[in-house]
Backbone and ligand atoms as CSV (ligand in chain L), in Angstrom:
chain,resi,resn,atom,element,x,y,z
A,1,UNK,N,N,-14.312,32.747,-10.837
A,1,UNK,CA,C,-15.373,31.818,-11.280
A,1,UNK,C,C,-14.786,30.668,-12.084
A,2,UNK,N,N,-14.044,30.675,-13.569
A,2,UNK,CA,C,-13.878,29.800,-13.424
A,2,UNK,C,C,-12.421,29.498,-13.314
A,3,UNK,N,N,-11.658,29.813,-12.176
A,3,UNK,CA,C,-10.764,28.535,-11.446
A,3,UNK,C,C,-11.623,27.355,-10.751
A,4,UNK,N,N,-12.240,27.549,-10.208
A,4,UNK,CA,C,-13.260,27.258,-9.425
A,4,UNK,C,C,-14.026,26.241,-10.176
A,5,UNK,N,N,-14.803,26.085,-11.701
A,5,UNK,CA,C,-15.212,25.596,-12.041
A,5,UNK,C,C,-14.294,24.594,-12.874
A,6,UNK,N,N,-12.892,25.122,-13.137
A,6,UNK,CA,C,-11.966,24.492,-13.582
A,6,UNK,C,C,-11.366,23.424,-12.689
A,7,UNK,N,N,-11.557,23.851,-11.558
A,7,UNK,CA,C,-10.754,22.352,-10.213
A,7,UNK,C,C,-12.521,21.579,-10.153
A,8,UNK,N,N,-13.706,22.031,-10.855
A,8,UNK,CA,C,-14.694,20.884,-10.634
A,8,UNK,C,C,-14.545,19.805,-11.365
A,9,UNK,N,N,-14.282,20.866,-12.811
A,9,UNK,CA,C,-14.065,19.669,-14.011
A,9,UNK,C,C,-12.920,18.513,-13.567
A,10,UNK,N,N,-11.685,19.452,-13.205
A,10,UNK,CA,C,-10.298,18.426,-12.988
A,10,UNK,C,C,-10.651,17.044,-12.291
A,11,UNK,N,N,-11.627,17.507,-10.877
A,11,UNK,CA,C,-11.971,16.611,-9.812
A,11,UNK,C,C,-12.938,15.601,-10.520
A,12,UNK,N,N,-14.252,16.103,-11.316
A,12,UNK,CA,C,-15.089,14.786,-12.274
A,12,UNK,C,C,-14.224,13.964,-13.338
A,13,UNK,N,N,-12.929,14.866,-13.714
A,13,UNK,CA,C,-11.827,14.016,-15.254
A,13,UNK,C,C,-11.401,13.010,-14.113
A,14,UNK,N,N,-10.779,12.932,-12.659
A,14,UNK,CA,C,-10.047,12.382,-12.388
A,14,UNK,C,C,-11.144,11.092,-11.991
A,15,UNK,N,N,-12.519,11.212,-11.705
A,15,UNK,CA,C,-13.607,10.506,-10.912
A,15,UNK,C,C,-13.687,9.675,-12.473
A,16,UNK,N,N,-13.832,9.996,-13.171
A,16,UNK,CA,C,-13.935,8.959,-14.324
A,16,UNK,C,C,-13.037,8.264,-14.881
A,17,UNK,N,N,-11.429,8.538,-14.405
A,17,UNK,CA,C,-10.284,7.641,-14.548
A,17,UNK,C,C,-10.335,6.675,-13.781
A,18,UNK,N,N,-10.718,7.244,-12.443
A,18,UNK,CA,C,-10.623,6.117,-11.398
A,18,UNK,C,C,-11.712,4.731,-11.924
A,19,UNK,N,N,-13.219,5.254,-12.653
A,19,UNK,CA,C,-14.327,4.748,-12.999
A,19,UNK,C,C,-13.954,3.453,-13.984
A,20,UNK,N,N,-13.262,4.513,-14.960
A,20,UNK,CA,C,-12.663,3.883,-16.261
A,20,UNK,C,C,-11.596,2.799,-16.420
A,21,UNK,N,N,-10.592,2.626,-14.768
A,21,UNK,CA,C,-9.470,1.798,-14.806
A,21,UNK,C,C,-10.129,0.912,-13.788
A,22,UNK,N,N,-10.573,1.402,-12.680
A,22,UNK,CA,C,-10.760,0.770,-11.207
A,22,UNK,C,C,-11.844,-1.075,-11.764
A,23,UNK,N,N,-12.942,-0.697,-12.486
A,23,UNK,CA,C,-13.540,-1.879,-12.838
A,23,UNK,C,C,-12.730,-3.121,-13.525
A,24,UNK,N,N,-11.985,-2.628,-14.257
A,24,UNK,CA,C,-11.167,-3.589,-15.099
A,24,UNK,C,C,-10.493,-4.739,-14.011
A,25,UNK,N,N,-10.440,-4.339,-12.564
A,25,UNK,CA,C,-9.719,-5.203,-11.658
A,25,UNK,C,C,-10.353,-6.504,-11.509
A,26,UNK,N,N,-11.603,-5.773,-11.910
A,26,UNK,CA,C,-13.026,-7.123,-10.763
A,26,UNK,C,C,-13.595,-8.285,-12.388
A,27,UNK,N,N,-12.536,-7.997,-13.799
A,27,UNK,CA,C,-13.066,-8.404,-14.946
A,27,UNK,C,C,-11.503,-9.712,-14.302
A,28,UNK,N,N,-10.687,-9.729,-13.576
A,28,UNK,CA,C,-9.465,-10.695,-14.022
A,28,UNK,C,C,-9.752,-11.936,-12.599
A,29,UNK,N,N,-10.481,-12.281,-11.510
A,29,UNK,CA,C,-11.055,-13.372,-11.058
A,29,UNK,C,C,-12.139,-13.670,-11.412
A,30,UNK,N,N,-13.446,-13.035,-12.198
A,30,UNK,CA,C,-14.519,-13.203,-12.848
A,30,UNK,C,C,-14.051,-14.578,-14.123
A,31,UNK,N,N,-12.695,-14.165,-15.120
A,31,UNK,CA,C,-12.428,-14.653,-16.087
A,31,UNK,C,C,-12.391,-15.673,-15.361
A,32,UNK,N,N,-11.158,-15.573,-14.474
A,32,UNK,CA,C,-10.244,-16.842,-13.735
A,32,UNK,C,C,-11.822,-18.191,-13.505
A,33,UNK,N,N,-12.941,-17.305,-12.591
A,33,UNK,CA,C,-14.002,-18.257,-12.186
A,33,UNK,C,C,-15.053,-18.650,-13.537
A,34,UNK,N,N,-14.875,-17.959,-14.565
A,34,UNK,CA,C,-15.888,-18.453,-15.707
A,34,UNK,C,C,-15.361,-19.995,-16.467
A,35,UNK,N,N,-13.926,-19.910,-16.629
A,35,UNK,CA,C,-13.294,-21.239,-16.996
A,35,UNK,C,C,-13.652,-22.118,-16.143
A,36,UNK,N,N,-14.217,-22.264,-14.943
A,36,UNK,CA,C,-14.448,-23.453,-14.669
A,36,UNK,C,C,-16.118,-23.780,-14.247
A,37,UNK,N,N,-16.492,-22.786,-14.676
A,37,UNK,CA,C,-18.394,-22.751,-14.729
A,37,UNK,C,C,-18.913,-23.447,-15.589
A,38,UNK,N,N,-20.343,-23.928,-15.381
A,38,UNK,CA,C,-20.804,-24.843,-16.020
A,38,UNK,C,C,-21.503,-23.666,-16.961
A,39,UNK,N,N,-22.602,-24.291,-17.918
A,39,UNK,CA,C,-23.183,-23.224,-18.759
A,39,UNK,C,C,-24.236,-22.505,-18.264
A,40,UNK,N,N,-24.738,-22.758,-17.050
A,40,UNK,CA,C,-26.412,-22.542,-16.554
A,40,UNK,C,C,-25.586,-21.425,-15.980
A,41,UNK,N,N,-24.353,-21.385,-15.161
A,41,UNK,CA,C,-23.947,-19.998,-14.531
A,41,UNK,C,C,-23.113,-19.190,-14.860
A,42,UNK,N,N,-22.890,-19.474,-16.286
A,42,UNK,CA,C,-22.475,-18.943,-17.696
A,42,UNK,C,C,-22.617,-17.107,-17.677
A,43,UNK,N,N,-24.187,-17.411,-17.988
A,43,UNK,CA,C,-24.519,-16.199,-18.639
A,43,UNK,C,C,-24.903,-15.312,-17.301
A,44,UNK,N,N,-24.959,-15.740,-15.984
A,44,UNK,CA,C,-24.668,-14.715,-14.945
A,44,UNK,C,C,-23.161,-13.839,-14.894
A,45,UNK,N,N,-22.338,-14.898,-15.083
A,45,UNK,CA,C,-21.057,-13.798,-15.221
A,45,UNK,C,C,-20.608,-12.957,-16.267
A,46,UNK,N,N,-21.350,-13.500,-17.312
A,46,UNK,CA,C,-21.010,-12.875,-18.760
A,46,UNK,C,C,-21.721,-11.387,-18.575
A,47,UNK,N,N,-22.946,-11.600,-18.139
A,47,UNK,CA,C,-24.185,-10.337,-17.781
A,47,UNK,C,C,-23.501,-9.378,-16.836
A,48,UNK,N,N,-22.395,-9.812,-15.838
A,48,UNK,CA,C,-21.648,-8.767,-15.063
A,48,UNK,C,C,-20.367,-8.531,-16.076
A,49,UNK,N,N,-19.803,-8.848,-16.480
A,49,UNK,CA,C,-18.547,-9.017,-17.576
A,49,UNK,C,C,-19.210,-7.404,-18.287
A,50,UNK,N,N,-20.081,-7.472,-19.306
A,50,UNK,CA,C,-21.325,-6.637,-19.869
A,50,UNK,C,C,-20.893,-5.395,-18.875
A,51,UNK,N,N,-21.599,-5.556,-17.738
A,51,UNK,CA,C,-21.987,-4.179,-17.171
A,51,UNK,C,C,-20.222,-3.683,-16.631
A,52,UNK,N,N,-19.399,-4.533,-16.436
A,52,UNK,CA,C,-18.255,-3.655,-15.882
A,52,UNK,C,C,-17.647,-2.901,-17.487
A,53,UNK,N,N,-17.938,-3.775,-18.495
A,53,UNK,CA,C,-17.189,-2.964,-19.605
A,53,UNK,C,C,-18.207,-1.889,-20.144
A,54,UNK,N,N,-19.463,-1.955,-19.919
A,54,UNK,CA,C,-20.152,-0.628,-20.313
A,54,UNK,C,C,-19.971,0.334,-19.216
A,55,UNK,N,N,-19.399,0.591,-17.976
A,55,UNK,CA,C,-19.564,1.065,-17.302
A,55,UNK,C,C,-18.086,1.794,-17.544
A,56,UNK,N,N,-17.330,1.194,-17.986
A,56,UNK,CA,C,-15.851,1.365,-18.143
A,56,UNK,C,C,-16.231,2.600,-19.274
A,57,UNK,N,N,-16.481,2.092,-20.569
A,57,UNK,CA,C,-17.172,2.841,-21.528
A,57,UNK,C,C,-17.450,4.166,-21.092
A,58,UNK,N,N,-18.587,3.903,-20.646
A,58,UNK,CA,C,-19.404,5.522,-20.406
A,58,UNK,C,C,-18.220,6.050,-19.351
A,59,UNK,N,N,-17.557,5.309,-18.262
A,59,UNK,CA,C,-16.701,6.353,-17.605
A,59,UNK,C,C,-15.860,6.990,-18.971
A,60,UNK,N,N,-14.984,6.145,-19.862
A,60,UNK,CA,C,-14.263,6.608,-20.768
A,60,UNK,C,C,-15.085,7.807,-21.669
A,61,UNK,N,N,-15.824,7.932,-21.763
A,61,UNK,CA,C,-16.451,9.059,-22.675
A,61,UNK,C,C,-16.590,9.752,-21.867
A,62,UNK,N,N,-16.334,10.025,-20.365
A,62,UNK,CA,C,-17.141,11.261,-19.117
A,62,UNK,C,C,-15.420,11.786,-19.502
A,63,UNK,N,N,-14.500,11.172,-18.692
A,63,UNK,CA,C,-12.940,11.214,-19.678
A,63,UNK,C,C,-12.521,11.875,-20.254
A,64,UNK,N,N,-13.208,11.440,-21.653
A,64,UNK,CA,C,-12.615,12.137,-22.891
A,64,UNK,C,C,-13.306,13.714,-22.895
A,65,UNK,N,N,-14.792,13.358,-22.151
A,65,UNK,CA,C,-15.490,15.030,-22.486
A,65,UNK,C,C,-15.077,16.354,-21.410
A,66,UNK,N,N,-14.486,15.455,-20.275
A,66,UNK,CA,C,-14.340,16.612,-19.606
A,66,UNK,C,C,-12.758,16.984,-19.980
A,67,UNK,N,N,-12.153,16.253,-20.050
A,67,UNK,CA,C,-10.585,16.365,-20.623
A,67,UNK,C,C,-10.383,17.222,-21.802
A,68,UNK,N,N,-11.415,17.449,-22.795
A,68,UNK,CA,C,-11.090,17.704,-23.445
A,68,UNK,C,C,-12.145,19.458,-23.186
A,69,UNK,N,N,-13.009,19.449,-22.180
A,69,UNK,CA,C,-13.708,21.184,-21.329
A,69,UNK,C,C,-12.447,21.378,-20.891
A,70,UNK,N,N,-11.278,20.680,-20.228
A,70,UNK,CA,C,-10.506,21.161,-19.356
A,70,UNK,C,C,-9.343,21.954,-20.356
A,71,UNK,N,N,-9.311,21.320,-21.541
A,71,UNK,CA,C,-8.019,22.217,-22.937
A,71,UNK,C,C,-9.296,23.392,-23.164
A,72,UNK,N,N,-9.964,23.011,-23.184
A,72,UNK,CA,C,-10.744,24.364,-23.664
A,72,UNK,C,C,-10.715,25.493,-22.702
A,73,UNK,N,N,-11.319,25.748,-21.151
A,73,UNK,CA,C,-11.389,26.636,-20.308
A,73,UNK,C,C,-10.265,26.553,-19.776
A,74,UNK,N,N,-8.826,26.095,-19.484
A,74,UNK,CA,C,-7.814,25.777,-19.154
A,74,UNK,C,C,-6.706,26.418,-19.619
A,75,UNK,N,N,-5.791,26.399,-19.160
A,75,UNK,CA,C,-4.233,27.041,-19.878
A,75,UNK,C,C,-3.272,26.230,-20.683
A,76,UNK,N,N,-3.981,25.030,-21.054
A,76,UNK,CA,C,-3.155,23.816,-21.296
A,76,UNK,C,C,-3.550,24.520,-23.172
A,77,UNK,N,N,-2.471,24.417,-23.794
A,77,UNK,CA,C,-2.989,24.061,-25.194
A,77,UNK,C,C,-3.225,22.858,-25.671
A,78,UNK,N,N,-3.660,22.983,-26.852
A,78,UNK,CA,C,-4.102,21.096,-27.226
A,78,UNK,C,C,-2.874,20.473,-28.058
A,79,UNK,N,N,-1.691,21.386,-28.400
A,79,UNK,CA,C,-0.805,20.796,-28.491
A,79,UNK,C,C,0.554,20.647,-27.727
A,80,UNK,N,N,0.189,20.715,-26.453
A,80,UNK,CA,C,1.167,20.642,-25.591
A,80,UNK,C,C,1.497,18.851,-25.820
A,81,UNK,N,N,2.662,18.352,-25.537
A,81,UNK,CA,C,3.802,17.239,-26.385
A,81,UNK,C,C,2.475,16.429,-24.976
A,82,UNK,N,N,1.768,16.281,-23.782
A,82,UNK,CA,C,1.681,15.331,-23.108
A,82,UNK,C,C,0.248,14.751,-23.445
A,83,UNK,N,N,-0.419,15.976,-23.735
A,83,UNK,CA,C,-2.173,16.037,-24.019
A,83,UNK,C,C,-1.988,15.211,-25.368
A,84,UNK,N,N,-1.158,15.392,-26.602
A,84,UNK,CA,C,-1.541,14.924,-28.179
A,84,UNK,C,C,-0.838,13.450,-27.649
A,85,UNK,N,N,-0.017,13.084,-26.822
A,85,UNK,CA,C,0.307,11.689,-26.671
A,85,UNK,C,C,-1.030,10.996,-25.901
A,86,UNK,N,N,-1.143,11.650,-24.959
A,86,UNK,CA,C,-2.510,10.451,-24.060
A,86,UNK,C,C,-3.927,10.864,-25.339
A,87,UNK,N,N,-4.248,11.666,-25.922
A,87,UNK,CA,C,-4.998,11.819,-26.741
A,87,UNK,C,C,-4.782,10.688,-28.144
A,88,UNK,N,N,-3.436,10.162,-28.169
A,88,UNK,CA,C,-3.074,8.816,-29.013
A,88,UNK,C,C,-3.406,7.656,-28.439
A,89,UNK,N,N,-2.836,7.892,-27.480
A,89,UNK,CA,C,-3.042,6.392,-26.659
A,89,UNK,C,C,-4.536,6.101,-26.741
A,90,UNK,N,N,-5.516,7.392,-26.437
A,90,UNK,CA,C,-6.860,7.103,-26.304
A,90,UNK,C,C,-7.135,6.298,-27.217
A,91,UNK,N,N,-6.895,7.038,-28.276
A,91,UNK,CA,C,-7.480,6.475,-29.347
A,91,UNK,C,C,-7.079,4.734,-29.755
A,92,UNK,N,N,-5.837,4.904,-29.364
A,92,UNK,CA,C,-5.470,3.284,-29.714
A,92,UNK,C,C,-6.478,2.309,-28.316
A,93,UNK,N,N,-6.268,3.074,-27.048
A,93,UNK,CA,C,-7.272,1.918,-26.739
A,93,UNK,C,C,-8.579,1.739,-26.705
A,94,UNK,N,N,-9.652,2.993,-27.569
A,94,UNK,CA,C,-10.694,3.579,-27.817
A,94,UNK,C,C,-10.945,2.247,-28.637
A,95,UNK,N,N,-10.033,1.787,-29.242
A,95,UNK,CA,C,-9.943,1.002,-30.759
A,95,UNK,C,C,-9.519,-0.816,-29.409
A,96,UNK,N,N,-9.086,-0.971,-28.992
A,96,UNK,CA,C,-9.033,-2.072,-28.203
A,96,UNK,C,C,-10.389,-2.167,-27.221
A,97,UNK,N,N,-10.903,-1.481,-26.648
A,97,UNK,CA,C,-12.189,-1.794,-25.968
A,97,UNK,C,C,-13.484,-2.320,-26.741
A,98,UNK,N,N,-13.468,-1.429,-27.702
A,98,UNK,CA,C,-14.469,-1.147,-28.662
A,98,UNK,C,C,-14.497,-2.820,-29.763
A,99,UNK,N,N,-13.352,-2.991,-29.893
A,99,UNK,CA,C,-13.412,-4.341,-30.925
A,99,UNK,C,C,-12.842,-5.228,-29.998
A,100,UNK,N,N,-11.931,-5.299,-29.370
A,100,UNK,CA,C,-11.551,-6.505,-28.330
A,100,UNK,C,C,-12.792,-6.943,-27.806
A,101,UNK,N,N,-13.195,-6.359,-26.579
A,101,UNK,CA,C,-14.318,-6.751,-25.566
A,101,UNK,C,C,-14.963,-7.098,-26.513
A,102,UNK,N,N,-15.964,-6.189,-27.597
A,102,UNK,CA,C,-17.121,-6.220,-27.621
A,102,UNK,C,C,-17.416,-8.103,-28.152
A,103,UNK,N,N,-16.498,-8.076,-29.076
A,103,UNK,CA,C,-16.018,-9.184,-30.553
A,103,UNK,C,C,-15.832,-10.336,-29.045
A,104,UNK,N,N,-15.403,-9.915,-28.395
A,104,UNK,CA,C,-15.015,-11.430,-27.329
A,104,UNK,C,C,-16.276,-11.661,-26.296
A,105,UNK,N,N,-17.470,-10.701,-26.314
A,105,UNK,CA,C,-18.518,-11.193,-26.063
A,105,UNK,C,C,-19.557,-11.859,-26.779
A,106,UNK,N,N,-19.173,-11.260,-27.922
A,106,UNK,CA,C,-20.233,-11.751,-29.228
A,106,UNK,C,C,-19.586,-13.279,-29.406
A,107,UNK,N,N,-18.059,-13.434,-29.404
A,107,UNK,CA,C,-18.098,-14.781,-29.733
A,107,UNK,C,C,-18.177,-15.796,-28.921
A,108,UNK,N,N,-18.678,-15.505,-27.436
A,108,UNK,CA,C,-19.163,-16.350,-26.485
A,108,UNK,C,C,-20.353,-17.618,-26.806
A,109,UNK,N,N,-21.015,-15.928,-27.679
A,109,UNK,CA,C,-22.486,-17.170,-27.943
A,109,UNK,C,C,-22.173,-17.865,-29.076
A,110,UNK,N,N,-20.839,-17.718,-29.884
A,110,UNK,CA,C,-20.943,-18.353,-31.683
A,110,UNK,C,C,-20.595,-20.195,-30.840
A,111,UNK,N,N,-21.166,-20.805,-32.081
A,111,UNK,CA,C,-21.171,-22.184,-31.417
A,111,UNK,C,C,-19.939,-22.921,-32.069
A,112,UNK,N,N,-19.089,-23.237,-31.683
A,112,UNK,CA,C,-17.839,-24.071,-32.273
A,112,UNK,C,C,-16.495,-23.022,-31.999
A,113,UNK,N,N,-17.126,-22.093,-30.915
A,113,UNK,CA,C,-15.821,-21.557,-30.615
A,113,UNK,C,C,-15.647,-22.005,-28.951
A,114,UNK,N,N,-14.247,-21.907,-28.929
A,114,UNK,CA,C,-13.217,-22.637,-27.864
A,114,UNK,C,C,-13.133,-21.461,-26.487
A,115,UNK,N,N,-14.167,-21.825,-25.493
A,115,UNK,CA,C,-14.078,-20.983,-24.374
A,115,UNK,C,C,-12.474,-20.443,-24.041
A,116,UNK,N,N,-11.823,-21.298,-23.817
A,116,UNK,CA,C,-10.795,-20.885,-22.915
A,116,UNK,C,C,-10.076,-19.765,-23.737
A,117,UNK,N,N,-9.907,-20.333,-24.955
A,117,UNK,CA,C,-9.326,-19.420,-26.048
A,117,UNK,C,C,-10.270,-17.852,-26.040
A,118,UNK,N,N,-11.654,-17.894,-25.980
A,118,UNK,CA,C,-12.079,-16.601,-25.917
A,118,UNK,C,C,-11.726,-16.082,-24.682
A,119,UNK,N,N,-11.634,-16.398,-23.443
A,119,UNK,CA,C,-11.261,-15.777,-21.771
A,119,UNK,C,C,-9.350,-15.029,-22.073
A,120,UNK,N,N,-8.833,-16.305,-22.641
A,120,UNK,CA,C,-7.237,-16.335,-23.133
A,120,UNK,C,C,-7.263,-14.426,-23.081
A,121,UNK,N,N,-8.162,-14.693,-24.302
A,121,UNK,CA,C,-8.169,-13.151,-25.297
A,121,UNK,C,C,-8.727,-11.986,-24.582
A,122,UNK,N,N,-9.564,-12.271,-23.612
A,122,UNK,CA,C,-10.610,-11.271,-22.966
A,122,UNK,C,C,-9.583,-10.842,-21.943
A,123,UNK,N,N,-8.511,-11.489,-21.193
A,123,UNK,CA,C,-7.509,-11.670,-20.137
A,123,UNK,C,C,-6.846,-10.748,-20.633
A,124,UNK,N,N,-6.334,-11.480,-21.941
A,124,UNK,CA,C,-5.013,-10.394,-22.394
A,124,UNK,C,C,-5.084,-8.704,-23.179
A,125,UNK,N,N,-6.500,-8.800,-23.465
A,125,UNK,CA,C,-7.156,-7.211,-23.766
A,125,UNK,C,C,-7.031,-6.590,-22.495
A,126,UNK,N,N,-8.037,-7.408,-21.414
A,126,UNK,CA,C,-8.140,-6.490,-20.346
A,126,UNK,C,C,-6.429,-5.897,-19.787
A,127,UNK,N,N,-5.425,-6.682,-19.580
A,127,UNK,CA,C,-4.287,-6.209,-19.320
A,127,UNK,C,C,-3.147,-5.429,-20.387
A,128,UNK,N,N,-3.686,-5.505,-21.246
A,128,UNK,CA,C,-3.217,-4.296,-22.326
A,128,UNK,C,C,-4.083,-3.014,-22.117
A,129,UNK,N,N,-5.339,-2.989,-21.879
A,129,UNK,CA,C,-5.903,-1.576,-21.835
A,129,UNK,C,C,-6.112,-1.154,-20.614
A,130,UNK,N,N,-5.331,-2.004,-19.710
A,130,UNK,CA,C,-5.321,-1.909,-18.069
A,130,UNK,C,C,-3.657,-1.008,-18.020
A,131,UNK,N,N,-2.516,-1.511,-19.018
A,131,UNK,CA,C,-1.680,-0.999,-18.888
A,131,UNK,C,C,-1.727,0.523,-20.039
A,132,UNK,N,N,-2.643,0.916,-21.199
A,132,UNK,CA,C,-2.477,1.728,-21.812
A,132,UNK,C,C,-3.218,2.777,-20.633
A,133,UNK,N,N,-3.868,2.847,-20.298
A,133,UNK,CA,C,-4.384,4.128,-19.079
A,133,UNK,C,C,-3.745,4.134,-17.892
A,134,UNK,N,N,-2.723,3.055,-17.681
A,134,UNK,CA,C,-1.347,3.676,-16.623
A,134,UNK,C,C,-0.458,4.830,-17.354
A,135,UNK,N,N,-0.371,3.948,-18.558
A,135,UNK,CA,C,0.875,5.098,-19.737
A,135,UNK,C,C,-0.144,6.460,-18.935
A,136,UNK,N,N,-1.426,6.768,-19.679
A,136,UNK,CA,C,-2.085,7.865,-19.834
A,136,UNK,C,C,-2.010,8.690,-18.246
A,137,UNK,N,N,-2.438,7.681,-17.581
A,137,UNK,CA,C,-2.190,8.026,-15.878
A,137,UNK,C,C,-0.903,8.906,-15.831
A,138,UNK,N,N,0.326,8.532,-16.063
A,138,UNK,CA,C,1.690,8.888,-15.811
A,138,UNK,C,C,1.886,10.326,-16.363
A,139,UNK,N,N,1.346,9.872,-17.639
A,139,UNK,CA,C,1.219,11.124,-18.794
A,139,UNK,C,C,0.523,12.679,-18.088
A,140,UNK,N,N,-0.646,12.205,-17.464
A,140,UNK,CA,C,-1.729,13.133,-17.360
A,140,UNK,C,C,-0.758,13.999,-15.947
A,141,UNK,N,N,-0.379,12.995,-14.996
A,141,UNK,CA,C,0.040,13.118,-13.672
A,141,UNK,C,C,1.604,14.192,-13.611
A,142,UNK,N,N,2.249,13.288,-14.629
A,142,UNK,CA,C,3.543,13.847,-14.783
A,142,UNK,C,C,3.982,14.975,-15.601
A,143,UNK,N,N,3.240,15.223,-16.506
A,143,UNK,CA,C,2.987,16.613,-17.674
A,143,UNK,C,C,4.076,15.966,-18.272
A,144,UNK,N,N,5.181,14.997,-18.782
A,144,UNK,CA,C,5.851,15.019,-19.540
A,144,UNK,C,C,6.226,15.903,-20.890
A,145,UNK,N,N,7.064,17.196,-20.788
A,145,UNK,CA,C,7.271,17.813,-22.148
A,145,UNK,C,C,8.309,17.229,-23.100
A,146,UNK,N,N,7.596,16.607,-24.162
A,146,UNK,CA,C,8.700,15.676,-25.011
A,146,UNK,C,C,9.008,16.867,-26.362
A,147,UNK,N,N,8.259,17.975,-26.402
A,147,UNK,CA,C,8.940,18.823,-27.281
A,147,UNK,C,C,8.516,20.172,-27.182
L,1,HEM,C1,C,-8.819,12.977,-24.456
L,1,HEM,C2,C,-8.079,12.677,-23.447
L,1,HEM,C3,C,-7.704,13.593,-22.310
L,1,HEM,C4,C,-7.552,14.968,-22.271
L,1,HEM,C5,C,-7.745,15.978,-23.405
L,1,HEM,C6,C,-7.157,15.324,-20.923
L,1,HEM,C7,C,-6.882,16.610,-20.475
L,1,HEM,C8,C,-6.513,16.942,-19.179
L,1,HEM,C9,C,-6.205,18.279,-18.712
L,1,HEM,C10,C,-6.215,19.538,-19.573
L,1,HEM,C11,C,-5.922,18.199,-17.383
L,1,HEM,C12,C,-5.645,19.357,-16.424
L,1,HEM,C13,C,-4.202,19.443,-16.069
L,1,HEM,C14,C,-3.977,20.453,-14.971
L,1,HEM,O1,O,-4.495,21.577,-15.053
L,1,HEM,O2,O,-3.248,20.126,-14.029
L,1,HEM,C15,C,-6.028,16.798,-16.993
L,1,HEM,C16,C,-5.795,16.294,-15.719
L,1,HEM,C17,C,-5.802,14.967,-15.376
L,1,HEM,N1,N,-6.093,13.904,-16.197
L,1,HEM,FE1,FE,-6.595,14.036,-18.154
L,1,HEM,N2,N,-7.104,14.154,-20.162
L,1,HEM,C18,C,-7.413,13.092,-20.984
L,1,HEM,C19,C,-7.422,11.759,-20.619
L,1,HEM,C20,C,-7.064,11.263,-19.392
L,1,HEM,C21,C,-6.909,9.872,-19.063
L,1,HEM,C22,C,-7.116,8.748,-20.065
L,1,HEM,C23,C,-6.563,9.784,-17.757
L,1,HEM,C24,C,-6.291,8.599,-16.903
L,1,HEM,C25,C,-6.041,7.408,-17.313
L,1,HEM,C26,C,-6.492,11.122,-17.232
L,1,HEM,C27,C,-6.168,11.444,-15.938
L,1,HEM,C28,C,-5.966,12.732,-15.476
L,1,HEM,C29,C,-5.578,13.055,-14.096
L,1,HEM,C30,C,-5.331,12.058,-12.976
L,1,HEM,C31,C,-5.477,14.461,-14.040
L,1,HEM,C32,C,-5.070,15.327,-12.840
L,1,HEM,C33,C,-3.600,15.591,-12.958
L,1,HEM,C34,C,-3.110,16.746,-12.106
L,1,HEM,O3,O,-3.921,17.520,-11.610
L,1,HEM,O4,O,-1.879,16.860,-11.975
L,1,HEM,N3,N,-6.800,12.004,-18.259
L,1,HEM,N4,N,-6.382,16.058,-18.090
């Protein structure tokens, strides 16, 4: 019973990585096409911008909850050297989604701030937390034992 329920969880942890990384692709020609939009078709892309990073979100919390059913009913301990590293990383980019994105949507609407400079920033988050869940990818994939 549960091996069985243990390869369900594995199969939904891996459906929410794919969830959690796969959107971030469709946020880097969105940017590219918002720099040269006028303001009326502004807030259509910003409104999809929104839904790929909440969607990213809630995949990241499906993620963290089943990842962390899978140390529980699982043979993995929670301090095995690969789980307490991607369990860091989380957190560091738990801390980049959460204040990057959110702070670079909010300052869309502040008035006297410099578009390109906010996209600049939204660009270079998305490819930092595009590359911290490869680390985690490698991590999760490869079991690395560092001690
Ligand atoms: C709190 C964070 C996380 C915890 C506690 C966690 C825990 C686990 C555990 C216990 C397994 C089962 C390993 C096995 O039995 O083979 C697993 C598998 C997996 N995890 Fe995570 N995980 C976390 C985050 C992530 C993240 C961020 C990603 C992707 C970016 C990810 C991708 C995967 C993949 C692809 C597998 C399948 C690997 C395999 O079967 O060889 N996990 N995870």
């Amino acid at each position: 019973m549960i091996p069985k329920v243990y390869g369900i969880i594995v199969f939904m942890h891996v459906l929410s990585a794919v969830l959690s990384i796969g959107p971030l692709f469709i946020l880097m020609p969105l940017i590219k096409r918002l720099r040269s939009v006028g303001t009326n078709v502004e807030g259509a892309y910003l409104s999809i911008i929104n839904v790929i990073i909440r969607l990213v979100m809630h995949a990241g919390h499906a993620l963290v909850f089943t990842g962390v059913s899978l140390l529980i009913i699982g043979p993995w301990p929670w301090y095995t050297s690969w789980v307490i590293l991607t369990v860091f990383v989380m957190g560091v980019s738990a801390f980049f989604l959460a204040t990057g994105f959110t702070r670079v949507l909010r300052n869309f609407n502040k008035a006297g701030m410099n578009k390109n400079d906010i996209l600049d920033r939204l660009n270079r988050t998305s490819w930092l937390y595009i590359g911290l869940m490869i680390l985690m990818l490698w991590l999760m994939v490869e079991k690395p034992m560092f001690w």
